[in-house]
DOVEXLO-218180 format. One record per atom (N, C-alpha, C): x, y, z; residue in one letter. Coordinates in steps of 0.02 Angstrom, whole numbers, padded with zeros to 5 digits, always signed. Atoms other than C-alpha are relative to their C-alpha. Example, Ala and Ser with C-alpha at 12.3 -4.5 7.8 and 13.67 -1.06 7.14 Angstrom:
BEGIN
+00045-00059+00000A;+00615-00225+00390A;+00045+00060+00000A;-00042-00059-00003S;+00684-00053+00357S;-00039+00055+00037S;
//
This chain:
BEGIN
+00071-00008+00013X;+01369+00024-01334X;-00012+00063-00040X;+00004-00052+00037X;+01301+00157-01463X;-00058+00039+00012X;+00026-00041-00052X;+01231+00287-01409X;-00081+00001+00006X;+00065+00003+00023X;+01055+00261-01483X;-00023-00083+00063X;+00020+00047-00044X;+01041+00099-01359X;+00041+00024+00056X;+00004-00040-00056X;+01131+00205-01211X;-00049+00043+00008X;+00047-00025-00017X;+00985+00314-01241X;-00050-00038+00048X;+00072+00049-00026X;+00857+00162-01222X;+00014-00016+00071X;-00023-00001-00100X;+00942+00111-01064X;-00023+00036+00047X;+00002-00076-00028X;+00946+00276-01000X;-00088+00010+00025X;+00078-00009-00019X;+00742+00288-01032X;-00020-00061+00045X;+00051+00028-00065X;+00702+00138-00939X;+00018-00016+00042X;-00010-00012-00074X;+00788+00173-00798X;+00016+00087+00029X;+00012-00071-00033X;+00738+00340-00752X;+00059+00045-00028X;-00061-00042+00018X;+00888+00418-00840X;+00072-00022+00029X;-00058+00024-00050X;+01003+00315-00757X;+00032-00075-00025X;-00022+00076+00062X;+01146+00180-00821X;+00044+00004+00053X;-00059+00030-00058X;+01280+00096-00724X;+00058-00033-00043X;-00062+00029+00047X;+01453+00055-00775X;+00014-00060-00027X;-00018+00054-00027X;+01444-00108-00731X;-00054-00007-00087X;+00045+00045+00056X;+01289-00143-00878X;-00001+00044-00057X;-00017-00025+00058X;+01306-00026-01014X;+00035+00020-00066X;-00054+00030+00064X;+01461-00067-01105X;+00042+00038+00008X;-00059-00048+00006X;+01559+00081-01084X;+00057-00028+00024X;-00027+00041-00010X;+01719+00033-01049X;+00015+00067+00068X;-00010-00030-00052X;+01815+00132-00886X;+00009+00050-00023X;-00035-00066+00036X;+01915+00263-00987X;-00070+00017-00041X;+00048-00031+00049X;+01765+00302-01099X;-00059+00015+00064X;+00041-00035-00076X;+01644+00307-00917X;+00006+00081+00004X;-00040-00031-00041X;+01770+00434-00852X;-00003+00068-00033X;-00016-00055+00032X;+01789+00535-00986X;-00070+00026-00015X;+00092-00021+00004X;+01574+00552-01014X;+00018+00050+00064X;+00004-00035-00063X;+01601+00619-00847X;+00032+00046+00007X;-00024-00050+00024X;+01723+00739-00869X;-00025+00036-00044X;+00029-00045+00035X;+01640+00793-01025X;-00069+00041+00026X;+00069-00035-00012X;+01482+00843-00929X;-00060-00045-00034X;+00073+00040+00026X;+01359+00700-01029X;-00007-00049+00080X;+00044+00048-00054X;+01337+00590-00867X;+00035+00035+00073X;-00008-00035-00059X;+01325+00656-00684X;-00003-00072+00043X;-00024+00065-00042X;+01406+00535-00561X;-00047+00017+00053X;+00021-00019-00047X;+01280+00506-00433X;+00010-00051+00066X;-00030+00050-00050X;+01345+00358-00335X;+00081-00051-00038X;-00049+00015+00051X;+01532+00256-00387X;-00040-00049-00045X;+00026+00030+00052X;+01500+00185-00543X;-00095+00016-00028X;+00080+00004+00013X;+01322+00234-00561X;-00030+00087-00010X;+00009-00059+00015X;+01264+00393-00658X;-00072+00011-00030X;+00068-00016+00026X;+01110+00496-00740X;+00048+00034-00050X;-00002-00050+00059X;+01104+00564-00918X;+00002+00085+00018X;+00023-00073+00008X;+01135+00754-00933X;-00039+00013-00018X;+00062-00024+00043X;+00979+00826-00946X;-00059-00026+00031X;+00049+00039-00034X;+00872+00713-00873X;-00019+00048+00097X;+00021-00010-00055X;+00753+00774-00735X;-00004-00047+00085X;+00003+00031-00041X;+00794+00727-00564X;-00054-00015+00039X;+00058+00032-00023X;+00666+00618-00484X;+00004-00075+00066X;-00005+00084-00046X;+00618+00488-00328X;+00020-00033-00031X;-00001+00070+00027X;+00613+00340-00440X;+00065+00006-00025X;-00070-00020+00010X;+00779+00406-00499X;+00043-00023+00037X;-00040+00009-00041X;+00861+00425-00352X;-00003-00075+00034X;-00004+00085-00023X;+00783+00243-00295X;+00049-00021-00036X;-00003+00037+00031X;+00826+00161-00453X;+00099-00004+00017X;-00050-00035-00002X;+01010+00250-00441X;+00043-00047+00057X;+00000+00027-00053X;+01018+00168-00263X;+00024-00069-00007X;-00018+00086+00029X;+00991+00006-00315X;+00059-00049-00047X;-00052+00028+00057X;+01095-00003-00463X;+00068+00003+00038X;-00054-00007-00050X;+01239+00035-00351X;+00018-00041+00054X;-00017+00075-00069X;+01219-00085-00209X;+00007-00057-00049X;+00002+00055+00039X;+01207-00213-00359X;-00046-00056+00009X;+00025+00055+00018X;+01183-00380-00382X;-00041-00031+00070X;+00023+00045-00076X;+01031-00461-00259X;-00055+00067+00018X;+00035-00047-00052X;+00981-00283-00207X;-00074+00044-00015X;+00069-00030+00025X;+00783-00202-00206X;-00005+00043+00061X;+00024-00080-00035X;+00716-00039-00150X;-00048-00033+00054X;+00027+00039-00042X;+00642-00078+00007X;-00032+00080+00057X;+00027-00057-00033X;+00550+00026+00167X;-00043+00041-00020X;+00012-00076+00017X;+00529+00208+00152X;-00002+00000-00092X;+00004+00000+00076X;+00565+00179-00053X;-00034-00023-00032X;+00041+00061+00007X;+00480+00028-00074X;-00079+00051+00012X;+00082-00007-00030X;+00312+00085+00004X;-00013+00070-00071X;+00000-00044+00040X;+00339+00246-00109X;-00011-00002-00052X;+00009+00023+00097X;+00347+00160-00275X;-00054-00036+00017X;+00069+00032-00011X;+00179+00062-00213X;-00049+00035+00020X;+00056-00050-00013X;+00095+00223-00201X;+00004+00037+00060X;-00002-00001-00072X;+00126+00247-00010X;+00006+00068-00009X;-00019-00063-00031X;+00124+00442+00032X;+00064+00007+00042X;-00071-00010-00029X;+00304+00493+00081X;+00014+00066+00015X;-00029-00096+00000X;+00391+00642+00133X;+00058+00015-00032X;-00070-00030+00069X;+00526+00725+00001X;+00056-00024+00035X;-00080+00019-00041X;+00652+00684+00138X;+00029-00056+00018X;-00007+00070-00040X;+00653+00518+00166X;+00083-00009-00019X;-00081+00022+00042X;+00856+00437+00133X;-00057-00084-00025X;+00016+00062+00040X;+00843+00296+00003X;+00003-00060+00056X;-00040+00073-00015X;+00824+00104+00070X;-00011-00031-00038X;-00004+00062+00041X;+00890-00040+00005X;+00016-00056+00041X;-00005+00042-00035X;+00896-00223+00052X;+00054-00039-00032X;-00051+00042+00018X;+01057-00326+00028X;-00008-00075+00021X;+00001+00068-00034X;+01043-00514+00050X;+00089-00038+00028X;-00052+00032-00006X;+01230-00561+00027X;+00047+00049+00067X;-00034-00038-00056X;+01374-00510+00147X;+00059+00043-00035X;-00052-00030+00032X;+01482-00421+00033X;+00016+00081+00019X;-00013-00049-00035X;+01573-00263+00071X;-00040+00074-00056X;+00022-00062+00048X;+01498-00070-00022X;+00007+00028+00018X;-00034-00072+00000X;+01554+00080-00027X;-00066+00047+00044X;+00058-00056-00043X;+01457+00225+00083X;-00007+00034-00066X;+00028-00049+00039X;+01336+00304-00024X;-00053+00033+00013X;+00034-00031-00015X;+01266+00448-00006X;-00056+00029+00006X;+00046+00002-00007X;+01088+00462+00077X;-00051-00052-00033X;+00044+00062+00029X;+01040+00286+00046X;+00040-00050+00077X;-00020+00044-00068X;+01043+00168+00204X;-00022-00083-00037X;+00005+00066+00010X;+01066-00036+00166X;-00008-00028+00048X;+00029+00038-00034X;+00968-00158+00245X;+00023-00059-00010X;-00002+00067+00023X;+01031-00348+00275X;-00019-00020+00067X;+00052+00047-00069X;+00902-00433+00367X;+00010-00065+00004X;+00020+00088-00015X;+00904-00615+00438X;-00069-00031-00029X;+00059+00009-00014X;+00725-00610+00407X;+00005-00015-00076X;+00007-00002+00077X;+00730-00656+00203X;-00064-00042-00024X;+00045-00003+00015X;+00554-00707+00190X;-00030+00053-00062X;+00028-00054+00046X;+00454-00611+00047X;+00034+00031-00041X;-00036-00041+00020X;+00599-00542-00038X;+00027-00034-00067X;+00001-00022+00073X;+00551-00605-00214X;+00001+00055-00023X;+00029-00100+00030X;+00568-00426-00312X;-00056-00012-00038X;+00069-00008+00033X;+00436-00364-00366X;+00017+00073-00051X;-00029-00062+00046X;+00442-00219-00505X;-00042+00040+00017X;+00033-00062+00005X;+00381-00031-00483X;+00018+00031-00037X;-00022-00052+00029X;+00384+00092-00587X;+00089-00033-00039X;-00067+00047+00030X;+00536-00033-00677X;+00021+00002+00055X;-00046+00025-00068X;+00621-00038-00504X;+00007-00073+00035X;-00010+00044-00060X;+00671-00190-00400X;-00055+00041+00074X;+00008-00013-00098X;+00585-00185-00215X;-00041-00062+00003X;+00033+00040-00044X;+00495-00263-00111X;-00075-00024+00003X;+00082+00006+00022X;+00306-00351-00136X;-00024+00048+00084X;+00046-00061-00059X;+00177-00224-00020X;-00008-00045+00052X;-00005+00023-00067X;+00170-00348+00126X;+00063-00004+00034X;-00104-00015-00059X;+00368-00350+00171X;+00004+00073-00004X;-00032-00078+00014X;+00367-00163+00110X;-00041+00027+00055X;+00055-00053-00055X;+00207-00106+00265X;+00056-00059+00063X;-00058+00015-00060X;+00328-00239+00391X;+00044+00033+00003X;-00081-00042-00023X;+00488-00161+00358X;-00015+00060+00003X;+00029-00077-00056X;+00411+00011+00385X;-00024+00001+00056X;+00020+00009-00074X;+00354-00024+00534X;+00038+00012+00047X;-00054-00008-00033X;+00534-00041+00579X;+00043+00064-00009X;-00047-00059+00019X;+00595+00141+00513X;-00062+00057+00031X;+00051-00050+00000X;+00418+00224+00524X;-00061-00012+00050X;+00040+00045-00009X;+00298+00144+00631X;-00071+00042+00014X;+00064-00040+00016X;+00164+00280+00637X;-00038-00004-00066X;+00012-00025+00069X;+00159+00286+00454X;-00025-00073-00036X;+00025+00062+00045X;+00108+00090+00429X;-00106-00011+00008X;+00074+00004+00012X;-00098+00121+00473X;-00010+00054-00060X;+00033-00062+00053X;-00110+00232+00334X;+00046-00029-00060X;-00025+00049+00044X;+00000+00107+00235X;-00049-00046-00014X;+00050+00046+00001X;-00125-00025+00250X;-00070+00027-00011X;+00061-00021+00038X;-00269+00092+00224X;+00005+00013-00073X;+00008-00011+00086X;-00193+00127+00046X;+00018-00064-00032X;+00012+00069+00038X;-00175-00051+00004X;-00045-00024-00003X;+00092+00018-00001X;-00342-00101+00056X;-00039+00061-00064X;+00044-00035+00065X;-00410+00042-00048X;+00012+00032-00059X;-00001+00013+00079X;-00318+00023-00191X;-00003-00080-00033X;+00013+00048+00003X;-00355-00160-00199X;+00070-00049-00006X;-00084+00010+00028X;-00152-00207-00205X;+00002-00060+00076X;-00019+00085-00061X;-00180-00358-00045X;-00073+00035+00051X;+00045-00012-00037X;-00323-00395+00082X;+00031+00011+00082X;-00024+00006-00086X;-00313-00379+00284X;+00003-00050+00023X;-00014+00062-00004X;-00311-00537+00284X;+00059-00023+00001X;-00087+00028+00007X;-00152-00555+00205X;+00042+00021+00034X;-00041-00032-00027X;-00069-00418+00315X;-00029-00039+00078X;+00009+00038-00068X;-00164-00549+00473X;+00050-00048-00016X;-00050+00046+00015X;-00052-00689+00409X;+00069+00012-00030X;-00081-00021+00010X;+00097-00589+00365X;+00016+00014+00086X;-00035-00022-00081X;+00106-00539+00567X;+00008-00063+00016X;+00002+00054-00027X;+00078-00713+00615X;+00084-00058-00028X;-00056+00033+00033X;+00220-00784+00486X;+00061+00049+00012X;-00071-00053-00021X;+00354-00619+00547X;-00004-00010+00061X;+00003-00045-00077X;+00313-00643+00734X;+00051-00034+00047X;-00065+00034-00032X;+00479-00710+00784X;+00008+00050+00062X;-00018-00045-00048X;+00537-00628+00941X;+00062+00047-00011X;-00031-00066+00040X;+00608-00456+00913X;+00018+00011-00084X;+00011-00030+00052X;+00550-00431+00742X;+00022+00062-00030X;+00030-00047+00011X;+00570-00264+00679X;-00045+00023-00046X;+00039-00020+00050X;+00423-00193+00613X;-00051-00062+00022X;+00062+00034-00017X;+00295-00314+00698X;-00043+00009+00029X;+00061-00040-00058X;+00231-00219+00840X;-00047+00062-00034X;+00043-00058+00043X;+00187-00082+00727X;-00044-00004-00061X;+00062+00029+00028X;+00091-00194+00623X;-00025-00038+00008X;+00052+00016-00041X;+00006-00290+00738X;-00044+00053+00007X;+00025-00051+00003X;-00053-00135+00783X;-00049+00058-00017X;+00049-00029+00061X;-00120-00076+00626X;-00038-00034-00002X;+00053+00051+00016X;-00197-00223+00577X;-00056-00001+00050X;+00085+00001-00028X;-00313-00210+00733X;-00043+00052-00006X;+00033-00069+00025X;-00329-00038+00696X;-00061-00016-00043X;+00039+00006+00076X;-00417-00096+00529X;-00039-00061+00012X;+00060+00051-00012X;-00517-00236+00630X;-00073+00028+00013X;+00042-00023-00038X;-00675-00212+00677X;-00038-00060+00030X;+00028+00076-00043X;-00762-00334+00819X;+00046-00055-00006X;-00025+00054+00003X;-00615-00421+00792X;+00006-00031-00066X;-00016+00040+00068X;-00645-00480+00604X;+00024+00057-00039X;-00029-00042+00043X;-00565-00394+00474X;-00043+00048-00046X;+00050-00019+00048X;-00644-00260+00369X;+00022-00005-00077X;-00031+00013+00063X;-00637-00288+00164X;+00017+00073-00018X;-00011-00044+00044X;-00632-00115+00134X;+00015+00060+00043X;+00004-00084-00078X;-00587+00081+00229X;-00057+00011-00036X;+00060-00039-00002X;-00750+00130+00174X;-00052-00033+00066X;+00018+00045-00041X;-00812-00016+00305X;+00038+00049+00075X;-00035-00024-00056X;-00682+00065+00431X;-00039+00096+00022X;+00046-00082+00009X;-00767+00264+00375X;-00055-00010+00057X;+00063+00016-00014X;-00935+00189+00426X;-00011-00031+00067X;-00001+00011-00070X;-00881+00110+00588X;+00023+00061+00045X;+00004-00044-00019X;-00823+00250+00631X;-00024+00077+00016X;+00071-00067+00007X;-00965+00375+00593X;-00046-00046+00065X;+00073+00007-00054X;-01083+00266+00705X;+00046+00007+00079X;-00021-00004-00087X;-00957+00280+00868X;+00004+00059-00012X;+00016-00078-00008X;-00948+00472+00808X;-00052+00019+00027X;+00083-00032-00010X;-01126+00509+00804X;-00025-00026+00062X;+00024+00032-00069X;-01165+00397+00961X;-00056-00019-00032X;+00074+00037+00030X;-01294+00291+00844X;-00001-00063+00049X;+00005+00056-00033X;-01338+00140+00926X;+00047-00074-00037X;-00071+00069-00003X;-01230-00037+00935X;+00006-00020-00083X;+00016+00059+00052X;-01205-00131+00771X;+00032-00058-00013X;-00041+00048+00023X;-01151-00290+00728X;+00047-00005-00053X;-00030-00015+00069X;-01010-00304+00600X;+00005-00069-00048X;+00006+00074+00052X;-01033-00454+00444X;-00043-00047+00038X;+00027+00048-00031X;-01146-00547+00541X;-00048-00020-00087X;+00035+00023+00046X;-01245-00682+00422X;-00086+00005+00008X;+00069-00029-00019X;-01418-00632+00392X;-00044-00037-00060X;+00044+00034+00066X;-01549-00760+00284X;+00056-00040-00047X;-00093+00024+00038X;-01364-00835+00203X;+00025+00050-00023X;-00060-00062+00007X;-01293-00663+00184X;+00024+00006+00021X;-00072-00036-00057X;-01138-00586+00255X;-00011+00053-00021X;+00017-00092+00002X;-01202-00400+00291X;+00033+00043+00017X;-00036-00036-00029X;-01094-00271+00317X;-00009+00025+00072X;+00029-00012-00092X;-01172-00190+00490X;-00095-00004-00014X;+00076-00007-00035X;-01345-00242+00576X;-00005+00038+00065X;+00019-00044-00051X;-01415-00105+00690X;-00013-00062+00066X;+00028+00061-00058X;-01427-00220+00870X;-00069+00034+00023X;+00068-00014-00041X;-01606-00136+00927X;-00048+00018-00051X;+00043+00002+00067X;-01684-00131+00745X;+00029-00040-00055X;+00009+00047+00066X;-01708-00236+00593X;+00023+00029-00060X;-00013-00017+00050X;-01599-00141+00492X;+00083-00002-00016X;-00065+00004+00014X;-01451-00155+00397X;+00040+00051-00044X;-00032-00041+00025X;-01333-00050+00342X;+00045-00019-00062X;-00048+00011+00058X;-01217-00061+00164X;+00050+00048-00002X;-00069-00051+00040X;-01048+00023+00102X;+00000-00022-00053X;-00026-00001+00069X;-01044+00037-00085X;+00045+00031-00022X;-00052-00026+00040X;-00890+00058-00132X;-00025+00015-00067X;+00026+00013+00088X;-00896+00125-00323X;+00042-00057-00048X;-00017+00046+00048X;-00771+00015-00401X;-00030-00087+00027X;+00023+00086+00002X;-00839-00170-00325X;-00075+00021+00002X;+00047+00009-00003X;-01025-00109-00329X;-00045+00066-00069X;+00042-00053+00078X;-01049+00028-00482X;+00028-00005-00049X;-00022+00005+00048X;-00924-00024-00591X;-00021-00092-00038X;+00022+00059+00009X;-00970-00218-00594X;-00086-00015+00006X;+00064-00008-00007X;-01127-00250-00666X;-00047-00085+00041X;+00025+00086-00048X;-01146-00450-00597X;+00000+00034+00073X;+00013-00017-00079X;-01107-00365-00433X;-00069+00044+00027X;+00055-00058-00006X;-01249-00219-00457X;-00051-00057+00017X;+00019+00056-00013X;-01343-00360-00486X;-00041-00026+00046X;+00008+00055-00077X;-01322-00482-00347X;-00027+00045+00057X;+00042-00009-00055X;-01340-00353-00237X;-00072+00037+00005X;+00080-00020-00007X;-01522-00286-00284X;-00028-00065+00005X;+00042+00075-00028X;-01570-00478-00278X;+00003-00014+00087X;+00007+00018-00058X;-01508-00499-00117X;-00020+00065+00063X;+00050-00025-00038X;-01589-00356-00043X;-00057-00004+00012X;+00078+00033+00010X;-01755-00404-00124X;+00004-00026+00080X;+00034+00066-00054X;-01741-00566-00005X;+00009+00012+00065X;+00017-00036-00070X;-01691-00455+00144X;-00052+00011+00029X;+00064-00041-00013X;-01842-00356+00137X;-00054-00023+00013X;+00055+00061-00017X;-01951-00481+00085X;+00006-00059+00067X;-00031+00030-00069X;-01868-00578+00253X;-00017+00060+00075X;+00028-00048-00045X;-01943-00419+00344X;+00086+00046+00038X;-00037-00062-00010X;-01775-00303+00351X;-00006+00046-00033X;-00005-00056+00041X;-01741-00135+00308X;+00081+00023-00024X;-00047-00009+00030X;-01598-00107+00213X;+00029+00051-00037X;-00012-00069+00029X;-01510+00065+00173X;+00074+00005+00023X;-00053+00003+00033X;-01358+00081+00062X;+00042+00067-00003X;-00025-00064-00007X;-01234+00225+00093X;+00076-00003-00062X;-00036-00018+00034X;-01107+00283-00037X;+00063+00011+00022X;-00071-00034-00025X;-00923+00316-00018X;-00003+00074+00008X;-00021-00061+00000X;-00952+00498-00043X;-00067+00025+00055X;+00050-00027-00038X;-01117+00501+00081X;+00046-00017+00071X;-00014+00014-00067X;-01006+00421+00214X;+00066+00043+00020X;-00056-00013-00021X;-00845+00500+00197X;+00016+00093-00011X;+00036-00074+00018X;-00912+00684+00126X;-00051+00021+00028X;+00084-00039-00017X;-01069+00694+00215X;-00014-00043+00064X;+00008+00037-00054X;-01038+00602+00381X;-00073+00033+00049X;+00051-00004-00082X;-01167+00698+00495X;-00057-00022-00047X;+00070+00015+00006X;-01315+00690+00367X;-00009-00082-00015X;+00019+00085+00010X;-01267+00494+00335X;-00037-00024+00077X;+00021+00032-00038X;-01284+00479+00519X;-00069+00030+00023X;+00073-00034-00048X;-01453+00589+00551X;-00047-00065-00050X;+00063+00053+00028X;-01529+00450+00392X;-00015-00068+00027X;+00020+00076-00054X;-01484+00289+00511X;-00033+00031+00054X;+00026-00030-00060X;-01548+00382+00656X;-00067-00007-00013X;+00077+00022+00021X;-01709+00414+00565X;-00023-00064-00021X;-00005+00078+00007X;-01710+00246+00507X;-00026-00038+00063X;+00008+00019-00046X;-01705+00185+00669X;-00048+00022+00029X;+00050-00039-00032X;-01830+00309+00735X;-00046-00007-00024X;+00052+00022+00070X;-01960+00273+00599X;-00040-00072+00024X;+00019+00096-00012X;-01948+00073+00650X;-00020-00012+00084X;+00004-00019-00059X;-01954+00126+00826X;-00103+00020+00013X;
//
C-alpha cells in the first residue's frame, strides 16, 4: 500500500491500521515498527507516529484486534453514543465466534449467549453496539450508571422509553445480565406507571413532589388531548416545552397554541413551563403553580 492511502486509512480510523488490512506485508510491518513510524498497540494492530492518543482510538484499536465479527460494546459502546464515562474505564468488546485471542492489554471481551441486537451500528466510524444492547450490557458492568444512560438517550432523541420497556421484556430470560439494572431504570423514568416522552417531563415530576404542590395526574386525555400533568384539585394543566420539539418546529408551535385555545375555551387553565424555568428556576416554577392554584381556589 502507498503511503498516501496508508495515510487515508490511518485518518479514518483514528490513526490506527492493522496488519491484517493495510497491505503491508510482515517484514515491512516490523520494520515500520522498529523504525519508530507505527507504535504497536495491541499484536498486529498499531497507531501512526504522531497521531494523538484518544478514546475512540483506543476503542477502535480494540476492535481491530479482536477482528473479524467484533464491536465496541458496554462501557465503550455507551461512550461513543455520547454516554458520560470515566477516563478509566478498560475497553469492551463483544466476540460472537469461539475462536481463541491473544490477552490484550486493558480491553476485556465479551461472548454472550444473548446475540440479540448485535447488528453494528457505527460511531464515530467504530463498530458497537445500537444504544438499546449498549444501556443492557451496562447494566451488567455498571449498573448505577444505566439511569443516567437512559436519561441521555431520551434527551438526545437517539430511542424512546418505550423502546428501552420492550427491550427489558425481550432480554428477560432468567439471569440476564444487565436486566435488573434496567428494569430499574426504566421505572425510574416512569411516571404513574406510563412512560415519560421526555426528562424534562421527569424535571417537572419531580419539582411538584419537591415543593409538596398538590397531586397531579400524568398524560391523562383532556377534550381529545394527551396533557402532560393535570393539577387533581384544580382545572389546570400544566406543559413542558422542550425547545427542540416545541420552539424549533413551527407545525408543532402551532398545534399547540390551537390546542390550548380549545382548552381554555373548554374552561381550563393552562400554563406552559420552559426547560430552563423548570430545571434553572425550580422554586419560582413551583411558587407560579402554587399561585395558579391559589388564584382558582
Amino acid at each position: 500500500m502507498q503511503l498516501a492511502a496508508l495515510d487515508a486509512l490511518a485518518t479514518a480510523q483514528h490513526g490506527v491500521i492493522s496488519r491484517e488490512t493495510c497491505g503491508l506485508s510482515n517484514s515491512s510491518w516490523y520494520r515500520a515498527i522498529a523504525a519508530g513510524q507505527l507504535d504497536q498497540l495491541h499484536p498486529g494492530v498499531a497507531r501512526l507516529r504522531g497521531t494523538a492518543p484518544t478514546p475512540e482510538q483506543a476503542i477502535i484499536a480494540a476492535v481491530l484486534a479482536v477482528g473479524t465479527g467484533s464491536v465496541a460494546s458496554h462501557r465503550s459502546a455507551a461512550y461513543l453514543w455520547g454516554i458520560a464515562r470515566p477516563d478509566d474505564d478498560p475497553i469492551d468488546v463483544i466476540i460472537t465466534g469461539r475462536r481463541r485471542l491473544p490477552r490484550l492489554a486493558g480491553v476485556i471481551v465479551h461472548r454472550p449467549k444473548d446475540l440479540q441486537r448485535l447488528i453494528p451500528q457505527r460511531r464515530s466510524g467504530i463498530r458497537c453496539t445500537n444504544i438499546l444492547r449498549t444501556v443492557l450490557d451496562l447494566g451488567a458492568v455498571d449498573p448505577p450508571a444505566v439511569r443516567d444512560a437512559i436519561g441521555h438517550a431520551l434527551a438526545t432523541g437517539l430511542c424512546s422509553l418505550g423502546s428501552f420497556e420492550r427491550t427489558v421484556i425481550q432480554h428477560s430470560e432468567h439471569g440476564r445480565a444487565g436486566i435488573v439494572a434496567l428494569r430499574e431504570a426504566v421505572a425510574g423514568w416512569s411516571i404513574d406507571r406510563k412512560p415519560s416522552d421526555s426528562v424534562l417531563e421527569q424535571a417537572m415530576h419531580h419539582l411538584i413532589a419537591r415543593y409538596g404542590l398538590p397531586p397531579v395526574e400524568f398524560h391523562p386525555r383532556i377534550c381529545g388531548y394527551e396533557v402532560d400533568f393535570r393539577v387533581s384539585t384544580a382545572p389546570i394543566i400544566l406543559e413542558c416545552d422542550g425547545w427542540t420539539y416545541h420552539g424549533l418546529q413551527r407545525a408543532t408551535f402551532e398545534r399547540d397554541r390551537d390546542r390550548d385555545a380549545d382548552l381554555i375555551a373548554a374552561g381550563w387553565i393552562v400554563v406552559r413551563f420552559t426547560y430552563r424555568a423548570i430545571t434553572m428556576r425550580p422554586k419560582a416554577t413551583a411558587d407560579r403553580i402554587a399561585a395558579a392554584i391559589t388564584r382558582w381556589s
